[in-house]
mmCIF file of the N, C-alpha and C atoms, coordinates in Angstrom:
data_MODEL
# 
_entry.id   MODEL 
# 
loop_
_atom_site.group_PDB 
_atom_site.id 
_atom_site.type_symbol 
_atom_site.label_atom_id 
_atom_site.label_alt_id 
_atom_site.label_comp_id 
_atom_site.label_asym_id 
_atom_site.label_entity_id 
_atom_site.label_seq_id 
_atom_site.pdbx_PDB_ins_code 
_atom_site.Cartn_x 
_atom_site.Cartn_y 
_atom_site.Cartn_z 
_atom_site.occupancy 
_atom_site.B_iso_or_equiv 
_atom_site.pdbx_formal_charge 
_atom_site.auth_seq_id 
_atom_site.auth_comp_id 
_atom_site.auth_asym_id 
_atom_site.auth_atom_id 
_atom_site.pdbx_PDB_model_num 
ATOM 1   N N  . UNK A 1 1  ? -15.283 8.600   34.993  1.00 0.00 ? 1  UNK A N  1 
ATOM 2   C CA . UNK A 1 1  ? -14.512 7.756   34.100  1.00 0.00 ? 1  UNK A CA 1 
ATOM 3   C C  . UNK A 1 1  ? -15.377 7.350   32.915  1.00 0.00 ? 1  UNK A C  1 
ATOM 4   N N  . UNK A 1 2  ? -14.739 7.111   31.746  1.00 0.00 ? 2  UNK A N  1 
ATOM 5   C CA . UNK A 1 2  ? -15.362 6.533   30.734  1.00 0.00 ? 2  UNK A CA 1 
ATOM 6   C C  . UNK A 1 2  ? -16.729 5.136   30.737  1.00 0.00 ? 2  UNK A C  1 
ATOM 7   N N  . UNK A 1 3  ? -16.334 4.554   31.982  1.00 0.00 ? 3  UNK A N  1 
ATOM 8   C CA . UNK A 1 3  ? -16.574 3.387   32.584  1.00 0.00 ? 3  UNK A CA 1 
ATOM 9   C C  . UNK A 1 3  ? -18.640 3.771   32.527  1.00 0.00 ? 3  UNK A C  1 
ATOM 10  N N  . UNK A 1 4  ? -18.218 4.743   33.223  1.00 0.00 ? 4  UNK A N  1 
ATOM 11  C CA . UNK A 1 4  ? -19.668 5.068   33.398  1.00 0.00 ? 4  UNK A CA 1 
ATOM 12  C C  . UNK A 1 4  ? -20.215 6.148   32.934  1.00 0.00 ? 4  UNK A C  1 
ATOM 13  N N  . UNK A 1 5  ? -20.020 6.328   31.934  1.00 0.00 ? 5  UNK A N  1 
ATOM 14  C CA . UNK A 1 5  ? -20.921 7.233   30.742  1.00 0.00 ? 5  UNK A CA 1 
ATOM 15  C C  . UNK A 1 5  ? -21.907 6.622   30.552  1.00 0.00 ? 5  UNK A C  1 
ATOM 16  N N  . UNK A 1 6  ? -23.419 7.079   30.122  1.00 0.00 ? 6  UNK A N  1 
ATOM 17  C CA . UNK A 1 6  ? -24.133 6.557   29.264  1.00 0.00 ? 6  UNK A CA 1 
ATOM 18  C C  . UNK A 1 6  ? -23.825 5.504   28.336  1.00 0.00 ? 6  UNK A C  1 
ATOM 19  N N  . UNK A 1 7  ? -24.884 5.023   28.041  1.00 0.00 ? 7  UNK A N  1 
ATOM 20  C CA . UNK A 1 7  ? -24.875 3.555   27.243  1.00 0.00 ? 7  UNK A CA 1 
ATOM 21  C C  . UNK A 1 7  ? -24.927 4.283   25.533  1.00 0.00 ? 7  UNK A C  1 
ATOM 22  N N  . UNK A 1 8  ? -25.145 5.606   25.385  1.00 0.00 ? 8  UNK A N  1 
ATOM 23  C CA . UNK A 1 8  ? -25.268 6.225   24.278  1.00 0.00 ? 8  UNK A CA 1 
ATOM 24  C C  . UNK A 1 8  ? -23.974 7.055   24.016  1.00 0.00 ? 8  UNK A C  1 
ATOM 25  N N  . UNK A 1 9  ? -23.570 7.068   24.913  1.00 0.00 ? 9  UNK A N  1 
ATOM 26  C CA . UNK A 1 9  ? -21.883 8.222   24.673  1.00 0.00 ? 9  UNK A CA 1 
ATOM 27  C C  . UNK A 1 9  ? -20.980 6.997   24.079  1.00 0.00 ? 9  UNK A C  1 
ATOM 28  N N  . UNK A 1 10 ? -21.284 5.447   24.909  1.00 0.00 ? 10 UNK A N  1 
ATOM 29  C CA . UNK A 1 10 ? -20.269 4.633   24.896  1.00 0.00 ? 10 UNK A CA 1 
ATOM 30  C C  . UNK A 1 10 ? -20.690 3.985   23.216  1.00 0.00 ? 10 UNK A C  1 
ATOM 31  N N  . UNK A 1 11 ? -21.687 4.229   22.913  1.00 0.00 ? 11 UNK A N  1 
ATOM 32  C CA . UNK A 1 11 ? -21.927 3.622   21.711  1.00 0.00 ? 11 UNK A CA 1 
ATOM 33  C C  . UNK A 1 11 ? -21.227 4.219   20.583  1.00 0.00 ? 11 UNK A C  1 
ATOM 34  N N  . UNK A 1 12 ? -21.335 5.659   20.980  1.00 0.00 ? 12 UNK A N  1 
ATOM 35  C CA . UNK A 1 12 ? -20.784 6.819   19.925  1.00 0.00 ? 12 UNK A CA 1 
ATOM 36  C C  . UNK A 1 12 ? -19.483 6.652   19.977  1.00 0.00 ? 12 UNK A C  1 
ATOM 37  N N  . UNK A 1 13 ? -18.782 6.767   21.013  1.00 0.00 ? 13 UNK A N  1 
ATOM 38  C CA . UNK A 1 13 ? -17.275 6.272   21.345  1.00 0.00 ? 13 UNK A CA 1 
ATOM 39  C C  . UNK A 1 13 ? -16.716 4.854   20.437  1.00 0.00 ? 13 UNK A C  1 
ATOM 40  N N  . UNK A 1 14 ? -17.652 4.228   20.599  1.00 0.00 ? 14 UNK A N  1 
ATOM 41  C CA . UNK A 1 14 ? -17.292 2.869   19.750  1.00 0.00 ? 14 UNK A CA 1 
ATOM 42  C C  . UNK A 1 14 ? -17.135 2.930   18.305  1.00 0.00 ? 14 UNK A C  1 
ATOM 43  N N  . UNK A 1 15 ? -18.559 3.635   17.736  1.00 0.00 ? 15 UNK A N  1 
ATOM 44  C CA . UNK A 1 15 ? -18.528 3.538   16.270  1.00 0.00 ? 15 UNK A CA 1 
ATOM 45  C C  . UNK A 1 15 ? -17.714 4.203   15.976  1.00 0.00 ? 15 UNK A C  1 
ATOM 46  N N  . UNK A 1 16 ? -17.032 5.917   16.086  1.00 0.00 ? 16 UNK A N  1 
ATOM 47  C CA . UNK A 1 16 ? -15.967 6.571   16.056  1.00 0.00 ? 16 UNK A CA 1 
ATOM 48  C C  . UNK A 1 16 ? -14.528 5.928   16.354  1.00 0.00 ? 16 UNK A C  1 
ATOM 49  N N  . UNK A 1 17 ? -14.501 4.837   17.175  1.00 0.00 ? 17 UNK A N  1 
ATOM 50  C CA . UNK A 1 17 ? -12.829 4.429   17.255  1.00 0.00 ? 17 UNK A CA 1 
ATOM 51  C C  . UNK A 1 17 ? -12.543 2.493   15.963  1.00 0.00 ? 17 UNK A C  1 
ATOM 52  N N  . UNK A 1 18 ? -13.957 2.684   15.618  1.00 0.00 ? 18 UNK A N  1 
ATOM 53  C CA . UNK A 1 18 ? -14.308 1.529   14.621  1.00 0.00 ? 18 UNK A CA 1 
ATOM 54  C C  . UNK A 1 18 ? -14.219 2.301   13.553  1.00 0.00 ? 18 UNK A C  1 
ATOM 55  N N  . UNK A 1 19 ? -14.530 2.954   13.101  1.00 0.00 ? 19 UNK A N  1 
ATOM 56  C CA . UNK A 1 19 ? -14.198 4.168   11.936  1.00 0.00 ? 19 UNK A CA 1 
ATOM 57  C C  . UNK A 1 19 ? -12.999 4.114   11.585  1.00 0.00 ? 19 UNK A C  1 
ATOM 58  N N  . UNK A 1 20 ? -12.082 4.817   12.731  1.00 0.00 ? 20 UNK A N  1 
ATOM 59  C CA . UNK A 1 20 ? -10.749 5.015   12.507  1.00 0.00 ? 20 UNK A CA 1 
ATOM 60  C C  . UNK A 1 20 ? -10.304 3.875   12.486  1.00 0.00 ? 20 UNK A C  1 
ATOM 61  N N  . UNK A 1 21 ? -10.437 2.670   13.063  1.00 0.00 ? 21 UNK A N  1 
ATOM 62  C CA . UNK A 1 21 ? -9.767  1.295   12.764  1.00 0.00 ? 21 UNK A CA 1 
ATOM 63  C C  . UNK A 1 21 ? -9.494  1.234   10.817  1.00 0.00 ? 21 UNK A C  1 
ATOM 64  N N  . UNK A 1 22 ? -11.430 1.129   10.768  1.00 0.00 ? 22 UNK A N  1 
ATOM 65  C CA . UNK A 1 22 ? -11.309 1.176   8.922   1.00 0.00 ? 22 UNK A CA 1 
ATOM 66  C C  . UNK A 1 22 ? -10.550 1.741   7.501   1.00 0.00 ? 22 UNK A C  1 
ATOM 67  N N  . UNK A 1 23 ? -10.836 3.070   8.529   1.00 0.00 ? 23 UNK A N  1 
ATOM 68  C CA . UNK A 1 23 ? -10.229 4.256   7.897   1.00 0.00 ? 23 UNK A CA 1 
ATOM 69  C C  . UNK A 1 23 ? -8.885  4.023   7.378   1.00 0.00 ? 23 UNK A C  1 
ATOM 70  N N  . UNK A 1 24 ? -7.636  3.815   8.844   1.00 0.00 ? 24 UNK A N  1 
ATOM 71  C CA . UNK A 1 24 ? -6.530  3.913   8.811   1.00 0.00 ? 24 UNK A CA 1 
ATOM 72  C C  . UNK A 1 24 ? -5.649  2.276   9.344   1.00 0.00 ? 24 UNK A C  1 
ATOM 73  N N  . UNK A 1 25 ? -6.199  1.385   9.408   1.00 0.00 ? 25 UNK A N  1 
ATOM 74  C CA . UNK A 1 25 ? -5.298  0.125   9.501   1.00 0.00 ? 25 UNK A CA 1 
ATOM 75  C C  . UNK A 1 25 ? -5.736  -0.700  8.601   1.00 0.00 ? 25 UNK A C  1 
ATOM 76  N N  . UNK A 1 26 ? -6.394  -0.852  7.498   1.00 0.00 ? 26 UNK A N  1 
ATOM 77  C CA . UNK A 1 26 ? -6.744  -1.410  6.142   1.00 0.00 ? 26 UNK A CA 1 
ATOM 78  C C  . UNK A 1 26 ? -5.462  -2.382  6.128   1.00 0.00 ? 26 UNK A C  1 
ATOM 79  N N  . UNK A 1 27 ? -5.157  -3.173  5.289   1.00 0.00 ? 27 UNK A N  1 
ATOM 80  C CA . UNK A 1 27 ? -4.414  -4.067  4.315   1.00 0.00 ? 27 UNK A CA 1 
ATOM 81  C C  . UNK A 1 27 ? -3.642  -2.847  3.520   1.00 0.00 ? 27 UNK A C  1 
ATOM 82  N N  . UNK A 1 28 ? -4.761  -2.117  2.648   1.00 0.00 ? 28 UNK A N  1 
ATOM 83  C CA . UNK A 1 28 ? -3.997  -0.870  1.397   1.00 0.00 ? 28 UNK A CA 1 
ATOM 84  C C  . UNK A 1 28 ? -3.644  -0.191  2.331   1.00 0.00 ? 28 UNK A C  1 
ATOM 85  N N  . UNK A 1 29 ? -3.925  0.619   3.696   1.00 0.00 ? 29 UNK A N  1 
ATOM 86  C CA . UNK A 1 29 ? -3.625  1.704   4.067   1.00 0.00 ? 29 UNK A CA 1 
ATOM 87  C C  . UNK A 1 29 ? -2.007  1.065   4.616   1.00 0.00 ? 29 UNK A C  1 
ATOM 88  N N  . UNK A 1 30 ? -2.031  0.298   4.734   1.00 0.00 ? 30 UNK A N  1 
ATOM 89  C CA . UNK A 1 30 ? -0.566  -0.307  5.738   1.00 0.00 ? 30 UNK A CA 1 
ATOM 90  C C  . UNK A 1 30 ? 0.122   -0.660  4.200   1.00 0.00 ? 30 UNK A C  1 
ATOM 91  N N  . UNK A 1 31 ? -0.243  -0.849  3.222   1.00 0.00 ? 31 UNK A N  1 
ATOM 92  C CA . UNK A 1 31 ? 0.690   -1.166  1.947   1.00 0.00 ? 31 UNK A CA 1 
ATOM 93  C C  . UNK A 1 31 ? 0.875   0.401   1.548   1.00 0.00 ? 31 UNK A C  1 
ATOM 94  N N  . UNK A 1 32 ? 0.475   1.255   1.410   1.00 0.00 ? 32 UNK A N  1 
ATOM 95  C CA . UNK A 1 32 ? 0.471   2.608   0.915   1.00 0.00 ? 32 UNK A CA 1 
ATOM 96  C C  . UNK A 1 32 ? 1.514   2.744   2.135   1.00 0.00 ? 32 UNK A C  1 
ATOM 97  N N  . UNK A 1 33 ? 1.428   3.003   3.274   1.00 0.00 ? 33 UNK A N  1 
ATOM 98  C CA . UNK A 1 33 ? 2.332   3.760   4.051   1.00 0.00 ? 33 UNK A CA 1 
ATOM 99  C C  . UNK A 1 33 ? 3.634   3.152   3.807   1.00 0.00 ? 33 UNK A C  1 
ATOM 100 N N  . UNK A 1 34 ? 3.696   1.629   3.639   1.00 0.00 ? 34 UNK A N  1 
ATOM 101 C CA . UNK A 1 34 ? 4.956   0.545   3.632   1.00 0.00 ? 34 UNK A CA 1 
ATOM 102 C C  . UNK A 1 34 ? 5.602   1.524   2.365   1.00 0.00 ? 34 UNK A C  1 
ATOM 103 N N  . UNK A 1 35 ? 4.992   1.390   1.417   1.00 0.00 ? 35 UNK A N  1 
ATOM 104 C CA . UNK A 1 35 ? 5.496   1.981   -0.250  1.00 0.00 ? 35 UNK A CA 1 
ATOM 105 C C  . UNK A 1 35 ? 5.765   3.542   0.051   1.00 0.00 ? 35 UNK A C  1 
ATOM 106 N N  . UNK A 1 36 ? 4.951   4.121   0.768   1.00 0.00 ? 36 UNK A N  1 
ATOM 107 C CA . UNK A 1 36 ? 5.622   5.648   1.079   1.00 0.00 ? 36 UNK A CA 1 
ATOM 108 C C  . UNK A 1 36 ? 7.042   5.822   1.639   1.00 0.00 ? 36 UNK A C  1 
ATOM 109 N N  . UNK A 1 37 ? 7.466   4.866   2.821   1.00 0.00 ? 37 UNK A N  1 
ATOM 110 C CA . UNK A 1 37 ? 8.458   4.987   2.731   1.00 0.00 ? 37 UNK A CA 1 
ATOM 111 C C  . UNK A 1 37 ? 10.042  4.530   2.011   1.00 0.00 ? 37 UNK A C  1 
ATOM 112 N N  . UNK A 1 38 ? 9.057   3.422   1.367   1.00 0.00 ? 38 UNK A N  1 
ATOM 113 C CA . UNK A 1 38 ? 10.435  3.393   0.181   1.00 0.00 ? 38 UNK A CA 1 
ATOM 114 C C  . UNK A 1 38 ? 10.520  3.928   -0.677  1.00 0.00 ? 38 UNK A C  1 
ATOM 115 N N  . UNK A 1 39 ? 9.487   4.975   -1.043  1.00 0.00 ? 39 UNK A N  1 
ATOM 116 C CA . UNK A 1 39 ? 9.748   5.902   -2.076  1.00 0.00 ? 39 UNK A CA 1 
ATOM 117 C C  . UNK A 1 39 ? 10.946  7.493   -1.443  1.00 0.00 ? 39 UNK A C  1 
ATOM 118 N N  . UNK A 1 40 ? 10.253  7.292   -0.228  1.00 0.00 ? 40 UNK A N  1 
ATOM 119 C CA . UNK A 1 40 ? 11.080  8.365   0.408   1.00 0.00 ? 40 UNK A CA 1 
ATOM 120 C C  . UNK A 1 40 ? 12.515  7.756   0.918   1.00 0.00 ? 40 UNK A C  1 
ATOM 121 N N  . UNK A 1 41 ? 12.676  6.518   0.922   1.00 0.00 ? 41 UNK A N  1 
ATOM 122 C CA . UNK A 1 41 ? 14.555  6.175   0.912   1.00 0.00 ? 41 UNK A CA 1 
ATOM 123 C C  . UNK A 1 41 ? 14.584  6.021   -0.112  1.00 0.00 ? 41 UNK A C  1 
ATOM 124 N N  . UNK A 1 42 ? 14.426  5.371   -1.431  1.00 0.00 ? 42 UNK A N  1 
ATOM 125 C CA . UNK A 1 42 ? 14.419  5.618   -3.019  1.00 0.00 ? 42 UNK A CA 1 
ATOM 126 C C  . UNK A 1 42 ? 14.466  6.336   -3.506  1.00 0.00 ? 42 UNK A C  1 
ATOM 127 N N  . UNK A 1 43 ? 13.922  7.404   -3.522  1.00 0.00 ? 43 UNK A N  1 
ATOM 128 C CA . UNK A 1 43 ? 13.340  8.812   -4.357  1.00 0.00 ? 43 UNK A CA 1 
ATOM 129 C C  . UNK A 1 43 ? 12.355  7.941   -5.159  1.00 0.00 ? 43 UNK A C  1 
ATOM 130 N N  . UNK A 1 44 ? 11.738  7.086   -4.849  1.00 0.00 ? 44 UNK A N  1 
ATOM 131 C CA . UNK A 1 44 ? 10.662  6.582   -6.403  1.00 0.00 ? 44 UNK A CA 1 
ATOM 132 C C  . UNK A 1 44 ? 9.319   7.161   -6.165  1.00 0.00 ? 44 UNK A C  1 
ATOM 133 N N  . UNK A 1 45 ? 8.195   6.460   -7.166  1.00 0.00 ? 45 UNK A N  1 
ATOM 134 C CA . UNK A 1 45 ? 7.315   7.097   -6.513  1.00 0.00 ? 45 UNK A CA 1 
ATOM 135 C C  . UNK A 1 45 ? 6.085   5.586   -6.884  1.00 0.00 ? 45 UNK A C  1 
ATOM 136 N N  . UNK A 1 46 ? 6.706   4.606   -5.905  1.00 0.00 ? 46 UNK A N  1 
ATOM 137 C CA . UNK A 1 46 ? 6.017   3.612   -6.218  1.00 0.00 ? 46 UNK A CA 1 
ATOM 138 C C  . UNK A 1 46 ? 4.593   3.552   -5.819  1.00 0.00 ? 46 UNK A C  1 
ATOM 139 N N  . UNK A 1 47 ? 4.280   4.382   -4.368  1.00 0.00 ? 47 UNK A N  1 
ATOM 140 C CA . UNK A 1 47 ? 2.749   3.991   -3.995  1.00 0.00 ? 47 UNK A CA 1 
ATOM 141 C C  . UNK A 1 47 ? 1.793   4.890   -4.873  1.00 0.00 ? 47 UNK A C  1 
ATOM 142 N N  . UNK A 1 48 ? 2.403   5.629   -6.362  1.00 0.00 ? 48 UNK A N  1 
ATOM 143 C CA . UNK A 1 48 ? 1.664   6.315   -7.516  1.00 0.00 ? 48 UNK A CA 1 
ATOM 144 C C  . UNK A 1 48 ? 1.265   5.091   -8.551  1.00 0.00 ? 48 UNK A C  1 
ATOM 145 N N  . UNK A 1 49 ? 1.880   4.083   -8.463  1.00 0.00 ? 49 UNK A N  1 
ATOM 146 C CA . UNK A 1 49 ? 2.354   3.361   -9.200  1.00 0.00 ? 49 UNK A CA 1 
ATOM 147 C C  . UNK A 1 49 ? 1.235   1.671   -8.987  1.00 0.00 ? 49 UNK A C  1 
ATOM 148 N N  . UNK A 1 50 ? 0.465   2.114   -8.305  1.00 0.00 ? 50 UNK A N  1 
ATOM 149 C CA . UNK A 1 50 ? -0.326  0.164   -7.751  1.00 0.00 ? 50 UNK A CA 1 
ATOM 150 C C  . UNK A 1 50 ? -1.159  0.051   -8.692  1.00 0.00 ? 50 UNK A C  1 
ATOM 151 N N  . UNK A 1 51 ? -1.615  -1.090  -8.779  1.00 0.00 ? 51 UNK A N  1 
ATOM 152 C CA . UNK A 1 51 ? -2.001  -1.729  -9.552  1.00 0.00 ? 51 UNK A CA 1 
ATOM 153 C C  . UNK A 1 51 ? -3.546  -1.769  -8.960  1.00 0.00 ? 51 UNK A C  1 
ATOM 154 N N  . UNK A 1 52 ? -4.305  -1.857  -10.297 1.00 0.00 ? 52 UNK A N  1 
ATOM 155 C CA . UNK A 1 52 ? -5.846  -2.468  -9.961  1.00 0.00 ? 52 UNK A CA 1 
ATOM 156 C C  . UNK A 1 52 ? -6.322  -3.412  -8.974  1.00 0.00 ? 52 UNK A C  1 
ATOM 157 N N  . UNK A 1 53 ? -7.607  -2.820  -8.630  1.00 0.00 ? 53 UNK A N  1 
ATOM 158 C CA . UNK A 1 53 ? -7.696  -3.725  -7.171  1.00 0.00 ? 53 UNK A CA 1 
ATOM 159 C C  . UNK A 1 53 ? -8.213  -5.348  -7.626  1.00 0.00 ? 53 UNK A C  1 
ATOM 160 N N  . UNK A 1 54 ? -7.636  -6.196  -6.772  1.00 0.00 ? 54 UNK A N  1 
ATOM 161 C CA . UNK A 1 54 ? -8.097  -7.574  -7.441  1.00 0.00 ? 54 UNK A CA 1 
ATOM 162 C C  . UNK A 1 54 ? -9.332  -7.902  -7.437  1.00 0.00 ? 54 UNK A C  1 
ATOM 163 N N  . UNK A 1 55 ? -9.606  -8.361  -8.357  1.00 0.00 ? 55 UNK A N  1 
ATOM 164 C CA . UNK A 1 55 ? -10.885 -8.887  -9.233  1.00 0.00 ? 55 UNK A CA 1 
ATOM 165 C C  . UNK A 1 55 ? -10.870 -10.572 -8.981  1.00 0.00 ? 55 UNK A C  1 
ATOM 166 N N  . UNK A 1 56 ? -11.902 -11.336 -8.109  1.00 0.00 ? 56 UNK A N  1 
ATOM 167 C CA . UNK A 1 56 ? -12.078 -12.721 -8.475  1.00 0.00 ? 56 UNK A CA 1 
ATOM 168 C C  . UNK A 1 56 ? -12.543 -12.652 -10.025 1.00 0.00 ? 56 UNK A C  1 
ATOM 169 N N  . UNK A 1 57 ? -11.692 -13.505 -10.768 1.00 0.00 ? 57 UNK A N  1 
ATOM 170 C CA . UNK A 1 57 ? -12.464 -14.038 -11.963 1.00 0.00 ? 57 UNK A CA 1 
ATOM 171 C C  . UNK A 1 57 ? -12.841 -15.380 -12.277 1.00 0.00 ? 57 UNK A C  1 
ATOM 172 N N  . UNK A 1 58 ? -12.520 -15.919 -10.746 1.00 0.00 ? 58 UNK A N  1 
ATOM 173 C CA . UNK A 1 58 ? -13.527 -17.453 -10.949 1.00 0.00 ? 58 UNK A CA 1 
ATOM 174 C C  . UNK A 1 58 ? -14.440 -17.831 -11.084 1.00 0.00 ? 58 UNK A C  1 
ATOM 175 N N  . UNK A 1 59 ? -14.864 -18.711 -11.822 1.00 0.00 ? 59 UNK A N  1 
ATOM 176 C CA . UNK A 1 59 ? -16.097 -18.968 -12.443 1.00 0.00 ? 59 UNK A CA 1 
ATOM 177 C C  . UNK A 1 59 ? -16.905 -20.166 -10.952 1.00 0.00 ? 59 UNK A C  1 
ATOM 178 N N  . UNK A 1 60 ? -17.796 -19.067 -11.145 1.00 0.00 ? 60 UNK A N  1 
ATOM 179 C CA . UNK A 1 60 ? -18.708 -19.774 -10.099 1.00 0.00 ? 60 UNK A CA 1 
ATOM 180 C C  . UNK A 1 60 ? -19.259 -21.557 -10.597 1.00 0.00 ? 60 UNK A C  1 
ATOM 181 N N  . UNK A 1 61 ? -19.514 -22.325 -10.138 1.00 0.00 ? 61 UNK A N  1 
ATOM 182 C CA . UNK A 1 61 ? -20.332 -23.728 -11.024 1.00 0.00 ? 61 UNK A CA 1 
ATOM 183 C C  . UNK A 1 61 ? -20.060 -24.718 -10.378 1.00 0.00 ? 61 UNK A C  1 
# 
């Protein structure tokens, strides 16, 4: 069982399913897929369409 692999397989196992966390459940990645499909009941092509990524422009002081 997975249970008892090495302490080095289980590490590798980890950083690889932490990867894909990053990779694919983001904030953008879940707004891109949301906008994919209303472009595909729309016909639009809104997730071509986003806007610049936000910028703090508060002044530190």
């Amino acid at each position: 069982s997975v249970l008892h692999a090495p302490a080095d397989a289980l590490h590798a196992m980890g950083e690889a399913a932490r990867a894909t966390v990053l990779a694919h459940y983001t904030t953008h990645a879940m707004q891109q897929a949301t906008l994919s499909v209303y472009d595909e009941l729309l016909g639009t092509h809104l997730h071509k369409n986003e806007p610049a990524p936000f910028q703090d422009q508060s002044v530190a002081g």
